[in-house]
C-alpha positions as a printed Julia matrix, in Angstrom:
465×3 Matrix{Float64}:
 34.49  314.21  -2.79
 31.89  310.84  -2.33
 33.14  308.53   0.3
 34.69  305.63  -1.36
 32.85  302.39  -1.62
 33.44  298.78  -0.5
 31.58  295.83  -2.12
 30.96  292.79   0.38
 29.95  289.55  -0.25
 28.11  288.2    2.67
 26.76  284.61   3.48
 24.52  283.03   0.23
 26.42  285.18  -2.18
 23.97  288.42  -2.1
 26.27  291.21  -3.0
 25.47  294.77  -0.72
 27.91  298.01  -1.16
 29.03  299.76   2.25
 29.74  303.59   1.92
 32.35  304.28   4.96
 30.86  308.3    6.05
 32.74  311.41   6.56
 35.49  311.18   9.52
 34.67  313.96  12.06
 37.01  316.36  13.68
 38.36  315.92  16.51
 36.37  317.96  18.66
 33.43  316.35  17.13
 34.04  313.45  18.27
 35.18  313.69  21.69
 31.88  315.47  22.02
 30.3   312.67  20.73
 32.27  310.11  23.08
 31.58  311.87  26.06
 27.71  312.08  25.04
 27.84  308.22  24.58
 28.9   308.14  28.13
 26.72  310.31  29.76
 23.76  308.5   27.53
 24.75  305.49  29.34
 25.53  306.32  32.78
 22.87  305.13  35.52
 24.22  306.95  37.84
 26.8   304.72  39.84
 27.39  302.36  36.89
 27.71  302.52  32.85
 25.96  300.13  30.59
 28.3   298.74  28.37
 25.85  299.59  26.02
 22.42  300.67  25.81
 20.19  298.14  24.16
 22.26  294.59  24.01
 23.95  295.18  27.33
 22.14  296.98  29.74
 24.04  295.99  32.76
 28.06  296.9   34.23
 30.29  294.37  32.64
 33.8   294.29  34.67
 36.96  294.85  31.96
 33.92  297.03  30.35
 33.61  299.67  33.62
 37.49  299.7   33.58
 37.77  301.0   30.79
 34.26  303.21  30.55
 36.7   304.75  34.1
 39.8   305.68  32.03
 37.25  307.59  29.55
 35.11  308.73  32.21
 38.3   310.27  33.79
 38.67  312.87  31.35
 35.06  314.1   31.99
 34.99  313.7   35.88
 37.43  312.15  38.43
 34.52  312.05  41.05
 32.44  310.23  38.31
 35.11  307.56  37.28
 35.82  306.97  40.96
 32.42  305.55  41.25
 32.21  303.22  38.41
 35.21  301.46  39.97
 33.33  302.07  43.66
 30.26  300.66  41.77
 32.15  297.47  40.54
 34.16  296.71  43.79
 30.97  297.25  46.06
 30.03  293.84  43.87
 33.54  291.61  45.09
 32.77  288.18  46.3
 34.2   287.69  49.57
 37.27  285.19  48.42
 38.31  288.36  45.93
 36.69  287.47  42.68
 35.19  290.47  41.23
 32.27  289.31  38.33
 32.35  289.65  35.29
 28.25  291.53  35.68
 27.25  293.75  38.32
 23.56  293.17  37.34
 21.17  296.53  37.29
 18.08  296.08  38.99
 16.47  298.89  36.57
 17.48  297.18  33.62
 15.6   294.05  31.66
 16.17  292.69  28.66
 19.54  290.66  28.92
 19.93  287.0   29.01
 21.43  285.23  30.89
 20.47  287.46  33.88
 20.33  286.8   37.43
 18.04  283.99  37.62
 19.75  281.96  35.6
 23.5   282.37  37.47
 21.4   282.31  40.27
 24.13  283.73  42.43
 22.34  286.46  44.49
 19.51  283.48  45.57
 21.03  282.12  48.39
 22.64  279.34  48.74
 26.43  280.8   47.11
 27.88  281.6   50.57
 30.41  283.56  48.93
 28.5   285.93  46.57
 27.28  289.3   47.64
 22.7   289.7   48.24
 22.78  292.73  46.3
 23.76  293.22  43.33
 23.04  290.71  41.5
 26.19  289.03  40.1
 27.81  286.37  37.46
 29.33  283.86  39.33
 32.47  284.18  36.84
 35.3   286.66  36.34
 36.79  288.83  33.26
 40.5   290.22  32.56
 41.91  291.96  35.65
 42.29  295.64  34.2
 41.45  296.98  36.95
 44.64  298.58  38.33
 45.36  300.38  34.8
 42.0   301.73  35.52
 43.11  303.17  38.88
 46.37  304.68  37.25
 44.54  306.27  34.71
 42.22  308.12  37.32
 44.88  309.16  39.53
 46.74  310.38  36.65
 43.73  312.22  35.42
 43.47  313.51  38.58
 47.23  314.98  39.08
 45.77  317.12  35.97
 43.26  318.49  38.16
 42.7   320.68  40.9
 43.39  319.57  44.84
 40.08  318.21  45.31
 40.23  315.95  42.18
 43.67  314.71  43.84
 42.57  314.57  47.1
 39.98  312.13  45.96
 41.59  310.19  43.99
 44.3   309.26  47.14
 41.16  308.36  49.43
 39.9   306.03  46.31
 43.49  304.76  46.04
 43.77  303.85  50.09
 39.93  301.98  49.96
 40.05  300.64  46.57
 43.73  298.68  47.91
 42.99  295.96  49.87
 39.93  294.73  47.67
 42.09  294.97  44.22
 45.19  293.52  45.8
 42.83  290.61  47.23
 41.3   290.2   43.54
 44.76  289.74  42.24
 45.33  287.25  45.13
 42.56  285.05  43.93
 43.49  285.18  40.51
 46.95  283.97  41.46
 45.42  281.33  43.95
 42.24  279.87  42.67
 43.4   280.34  38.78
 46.93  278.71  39.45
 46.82  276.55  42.15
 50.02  274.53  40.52
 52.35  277.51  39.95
 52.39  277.66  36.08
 52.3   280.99  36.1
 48.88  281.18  33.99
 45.54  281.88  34.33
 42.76  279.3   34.21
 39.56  280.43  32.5
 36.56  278.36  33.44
 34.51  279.57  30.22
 35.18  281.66  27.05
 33.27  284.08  28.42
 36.17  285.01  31.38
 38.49  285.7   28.52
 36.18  288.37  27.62
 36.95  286.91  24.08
 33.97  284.65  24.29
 33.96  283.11  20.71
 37.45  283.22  19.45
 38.88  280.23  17.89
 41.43  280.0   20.46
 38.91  278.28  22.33
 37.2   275.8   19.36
 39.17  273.0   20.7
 38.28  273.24  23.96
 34.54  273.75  23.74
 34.23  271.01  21.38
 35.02  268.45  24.08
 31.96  270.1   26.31
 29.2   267.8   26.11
 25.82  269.62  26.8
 23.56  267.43  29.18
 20.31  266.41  27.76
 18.92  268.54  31.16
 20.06  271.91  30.02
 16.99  274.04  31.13
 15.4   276.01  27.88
 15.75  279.12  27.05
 15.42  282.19  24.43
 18.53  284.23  23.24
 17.97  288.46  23.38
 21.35  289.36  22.0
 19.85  287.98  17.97
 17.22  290.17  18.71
 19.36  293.17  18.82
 22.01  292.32  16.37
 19.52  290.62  13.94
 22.56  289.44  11.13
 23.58  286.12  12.68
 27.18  286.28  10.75
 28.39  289.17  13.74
 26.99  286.44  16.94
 28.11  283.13  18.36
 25.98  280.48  17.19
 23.25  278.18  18.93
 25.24  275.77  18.94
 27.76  277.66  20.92
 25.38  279.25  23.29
 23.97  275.72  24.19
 27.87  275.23  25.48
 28.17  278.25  27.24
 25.16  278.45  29.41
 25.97  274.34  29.93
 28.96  275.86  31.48
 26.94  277.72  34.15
 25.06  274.68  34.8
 28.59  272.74  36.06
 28.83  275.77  38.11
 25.69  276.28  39.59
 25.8   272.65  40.32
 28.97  273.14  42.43
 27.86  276.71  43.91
 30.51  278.47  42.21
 33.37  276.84  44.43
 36.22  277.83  42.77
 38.4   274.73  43.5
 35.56  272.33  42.54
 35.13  274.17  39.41
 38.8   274.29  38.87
 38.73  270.51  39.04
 35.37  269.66  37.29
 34.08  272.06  34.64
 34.37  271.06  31.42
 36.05  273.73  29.76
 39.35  274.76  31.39
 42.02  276.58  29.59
 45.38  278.71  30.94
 44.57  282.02  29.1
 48.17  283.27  28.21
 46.12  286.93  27.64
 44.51  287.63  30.81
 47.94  286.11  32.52
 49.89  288.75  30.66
 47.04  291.29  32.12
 47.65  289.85  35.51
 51.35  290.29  35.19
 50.92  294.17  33.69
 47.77  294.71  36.56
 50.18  293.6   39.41
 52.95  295.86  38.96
 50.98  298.92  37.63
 49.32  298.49  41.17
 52.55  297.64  43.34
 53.66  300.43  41.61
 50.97  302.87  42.97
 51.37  301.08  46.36
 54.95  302.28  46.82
 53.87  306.08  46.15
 51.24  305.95  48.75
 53.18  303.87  50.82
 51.24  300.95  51.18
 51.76  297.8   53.22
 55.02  296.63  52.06
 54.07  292.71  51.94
 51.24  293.15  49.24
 53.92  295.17  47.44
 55.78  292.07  47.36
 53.07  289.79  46.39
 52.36  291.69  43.59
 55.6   291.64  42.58
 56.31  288.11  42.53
 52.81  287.56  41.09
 54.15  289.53  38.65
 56.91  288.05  37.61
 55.45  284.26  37.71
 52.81  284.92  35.28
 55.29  287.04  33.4
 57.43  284.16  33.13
 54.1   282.0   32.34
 53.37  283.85  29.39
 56.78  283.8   28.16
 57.17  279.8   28.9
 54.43  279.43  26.63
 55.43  280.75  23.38
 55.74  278.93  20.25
 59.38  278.44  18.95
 58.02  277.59  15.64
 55.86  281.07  15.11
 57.07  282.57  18.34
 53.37  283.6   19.5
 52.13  283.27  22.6
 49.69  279.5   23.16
 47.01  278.62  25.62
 46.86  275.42  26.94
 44.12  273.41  27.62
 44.13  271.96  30.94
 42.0   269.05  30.18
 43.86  267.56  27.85
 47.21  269.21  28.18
 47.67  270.62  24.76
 48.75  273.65  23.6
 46.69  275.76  21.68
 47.8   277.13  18.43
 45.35  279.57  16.75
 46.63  282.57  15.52
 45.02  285.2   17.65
 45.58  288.18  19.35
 46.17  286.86  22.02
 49.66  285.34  20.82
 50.8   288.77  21.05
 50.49  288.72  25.39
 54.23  289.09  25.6
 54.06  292.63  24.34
 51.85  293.64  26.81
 53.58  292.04  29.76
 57.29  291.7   28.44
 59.68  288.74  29.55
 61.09  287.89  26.23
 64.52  288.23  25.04
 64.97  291.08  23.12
 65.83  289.08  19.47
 62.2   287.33  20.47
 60.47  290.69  21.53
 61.97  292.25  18.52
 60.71  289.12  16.0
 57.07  289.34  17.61
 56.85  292.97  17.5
 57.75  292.64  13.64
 55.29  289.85  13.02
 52.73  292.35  15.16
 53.18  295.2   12.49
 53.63  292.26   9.44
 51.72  291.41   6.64
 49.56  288.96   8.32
 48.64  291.37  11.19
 48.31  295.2   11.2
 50.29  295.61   7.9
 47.52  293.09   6.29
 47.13  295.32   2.41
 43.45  294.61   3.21
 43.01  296.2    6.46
 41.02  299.7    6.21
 43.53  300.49   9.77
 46.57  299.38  10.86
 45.04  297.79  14.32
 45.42  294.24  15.26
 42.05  291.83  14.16
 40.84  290.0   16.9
 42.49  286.64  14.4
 44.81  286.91  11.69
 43.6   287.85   7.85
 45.93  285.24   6.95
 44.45  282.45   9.04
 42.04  280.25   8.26
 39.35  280.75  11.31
 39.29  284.45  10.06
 35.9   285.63   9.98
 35.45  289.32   9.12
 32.51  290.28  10.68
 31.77  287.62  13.29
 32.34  288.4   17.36
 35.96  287.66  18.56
 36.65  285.62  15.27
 38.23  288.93  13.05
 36.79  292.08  13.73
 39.4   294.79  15.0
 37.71  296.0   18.31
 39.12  299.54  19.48
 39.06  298.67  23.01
 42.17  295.73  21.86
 44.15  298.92  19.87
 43.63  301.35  23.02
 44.84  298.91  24.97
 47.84  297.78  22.95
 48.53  301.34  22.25
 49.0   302.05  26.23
 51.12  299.53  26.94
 53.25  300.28  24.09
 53.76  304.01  25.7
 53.88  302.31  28.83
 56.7   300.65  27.69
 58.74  303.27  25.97
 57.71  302.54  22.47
 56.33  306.04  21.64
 56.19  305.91  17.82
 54.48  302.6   18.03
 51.69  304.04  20.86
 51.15  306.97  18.13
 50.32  304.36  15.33
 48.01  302.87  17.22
 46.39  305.83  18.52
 46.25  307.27  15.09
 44.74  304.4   13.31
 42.37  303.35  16.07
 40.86  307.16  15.53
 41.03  306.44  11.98
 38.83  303.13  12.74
 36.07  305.24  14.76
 36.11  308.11  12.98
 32.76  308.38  11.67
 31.54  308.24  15.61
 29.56  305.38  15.36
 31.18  304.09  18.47
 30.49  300.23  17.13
 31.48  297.1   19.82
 33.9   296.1   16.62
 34.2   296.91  12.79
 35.04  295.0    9.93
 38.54  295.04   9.35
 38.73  294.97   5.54
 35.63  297.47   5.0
 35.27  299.52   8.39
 31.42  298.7    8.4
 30.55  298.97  12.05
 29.56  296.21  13.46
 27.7   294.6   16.88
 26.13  297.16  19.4
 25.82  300.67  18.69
 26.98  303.22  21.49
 29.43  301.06  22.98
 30.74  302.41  26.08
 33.98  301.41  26.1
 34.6   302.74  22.5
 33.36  306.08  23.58
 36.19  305.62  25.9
 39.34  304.62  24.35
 38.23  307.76  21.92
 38.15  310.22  24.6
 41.39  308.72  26.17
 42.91  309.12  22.96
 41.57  312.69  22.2
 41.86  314.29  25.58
């Protein structure tokens, strides 16, 4: 039987068909996965993906290590090793570990200029951002040790060393994130820039970056990413890349301080997502601590840390749609949009159970994963139903697999095993073709972004191993 075909209408009316291919078998495409991550392994780091990002992107290599650790625990061991061997000394780990055999990305290191100098706190070599991403980190280490109880005794054995040196820096990461992120207590995460969401376009954050003025001095420069994904509809804009490298200007300005960039950069928002993530990421790690009995006071950081941003998350919710808000700490007001991110308290709990039981309901709903339109039932990036929903463009309605995987592990994490298999079984239905696509169109399945995505290689081999 033909494959089905979807008609799309993109931008100026021109009418195209899409013909979804053949779903593989399973076997197929964990072969395929794990050949997408050998293809781009560099030997101590993973590209997130070959051609539009050449380099290690932080929540990317956590990830690329759960999939990695059902090929080799040795191997997904040193994509973490890789990552921490880039910390800044206060704890922040970047959001790029730069490659120095790799070209071709902008912005690279010249233009953070981190690694020239004169940022007391940044490491010579690698190269590095001078901002952060989600702290997944410790999920990452579970999953390897984990995959390593699987294994034989030297597979376990290494995984315990990895565990004992990879403590201190991830429990001083989570320290900074509690510290420089939420000096006041509020229990959320400040983001300095869409890009430390690792959601860098959503319209969560339209509000915010429309009160960054871009200085008449912003140096000049030429985009790569449009030369790689050439139809404009799937990428940020020019007008919204002028804001975000303006954004690295305030910071190279203050040399990546973290409390004068707290206080000054334009664009500041508590980011109820990566505070849920900080909330899961603390006691998934206190959690290892106490089986390898580790110091007894950073078990109890994390677990307060835990519960305040827990309680954060929670504080911030919506009694009119009961979704989670961001707030904008420049002008104190909460932020509405109907994103994923709305859905934090699921990851991180701290709800009642009537309101856990009402947002897991809306999460499955009409307007979310049980949209008729959707080709799987995986949470978009933004409601169907909303009106920033933008099928094919970034952060702003794609369904990314890398969201569902993640979703679908907290869900088992949780104890909600028939939800977990849902997810699992319609994020495999979303990658089936093994295409391994950065995100897909959520009413056709068209693959969309970069090709060969590393961490979409991953989440399939998670789910298939």
């Amino acid at each position: 039987m033909s494959a089905p075909t979807t008609r799309l209408v993109p931008p100026r009316g021109r009418v195209r068909e899409y013909r979804p291919p053949a779903r593989l078998t399973s076997q197929l495409l964990a072969a395929r996965a794990a050949y997408v991550l050998r293809g781009n392994d560099q030997g101590v780091m993973t590209s997130a993906a070959p051609r539009l990002y050449p380099h290690m992107w932080s929540w990317d290599a956590a990830f690329v290590a759960v999939g990695l650790a059902r090929l080799s625990v040795p191997r997904a061991i040193t994509e973490i090793d890789t990552l921490l061997g880039a910390q800044w000394g206060d704890g922040m780990i970047p959001h790029i570990v730069f490659s120095p055999d790799a070209t071709g990305y902008f912005p690279g290191p010249d233009r953070w200029g981190c690694h020239l100098g004169d940022v007391a706190l940044a490491p010579p070599f690698p190269a590095t951002s001078g901002i952060c991403q989600p702290p997944v980190h410790a999920i990452a280490l579970q999953r390897i040790v984990e995959a390593a109880r699987r294994q034989g005794r030297s597979d376990r054995q290494a995984a315990g060393d990895f565990l004992e040196r990879a403590w201190r820096p991830l429990v001083a990461w989570h320290r900074w994130l509690a510290e420089a992120r939420d000096p006041h207590g509020h229990g959320r995460v400040a983001v300095l820039h869409g890009w430390e969401s690792g959601m860098d376009n959503s319209p969560r954050w339209d509000g915010p970056y429309s009160r960054v003025e871009v200085g008449p001095d912003l140096p000049p420069y030429t985009r790569k990413d449009t030369a790689v994904v050439t139809d404009a509809t799937m990428r940020p804009s020019d007008r919204e890349y002028d804001r975000y490298l303006w954004l690295i200007e305030e910071m190279r300005r203050v040399r990546y301080d973290a409390a004068a960039m707290y206080e000054t950069v334009s664009f500041a928002v508590e980011d109820v997502l990566v505070s849920a993530l900080l909330a899961v990421a603390c006691d998934v790690l206190a959690d290892l601590g106490e089986e390898r009995q580790q110091p007894a006071a950073d078990v109890a950081d994390l677990r307060g840390w835990a519960r305040r941003f827990r309680a954060g998350v929670a504080g911030s919710v919506d009694p009119v749609t009961g979704l989670a808000r961001d707030r904008d700490l420049r002008t104190g007001e909460w932020l509405s949009t109907p994103t994923i991110a709305g859905f934090a308290p699921l990851l991180c709990g701290g709800l009642s159970r009537a309101d856990e039981a009402a947002l897991l309901a809306q999460f499955e709903g009409d307007a979310w994963c049980g949209h008729p339109d959707l080709v799987a039932a995986v949470p978009p990036s933004t409601s169907p139903a909303a009106a920033d929903f933008r099928a094919r463009e970034y952060w702003r309605g794609p369904q990314w697999p890398v969201i569902a995987w993640l979703f679908h592990w907290s869900f088992a994490r949780r104890g909600w095993a028939e939800r977990a298999a849902v997810l699992r079984e319609e994020g495999l239905r979303l990658v089936g073709a093994g295409d391994f696509a950065e995100y897909y169109d959520p009413t056709t399945g068209e693959p969309l972004g970069s090709m060969q995505q590393s961490w979409t290689a991953a989440a399939v081999l998670d789910w298939l191993c």
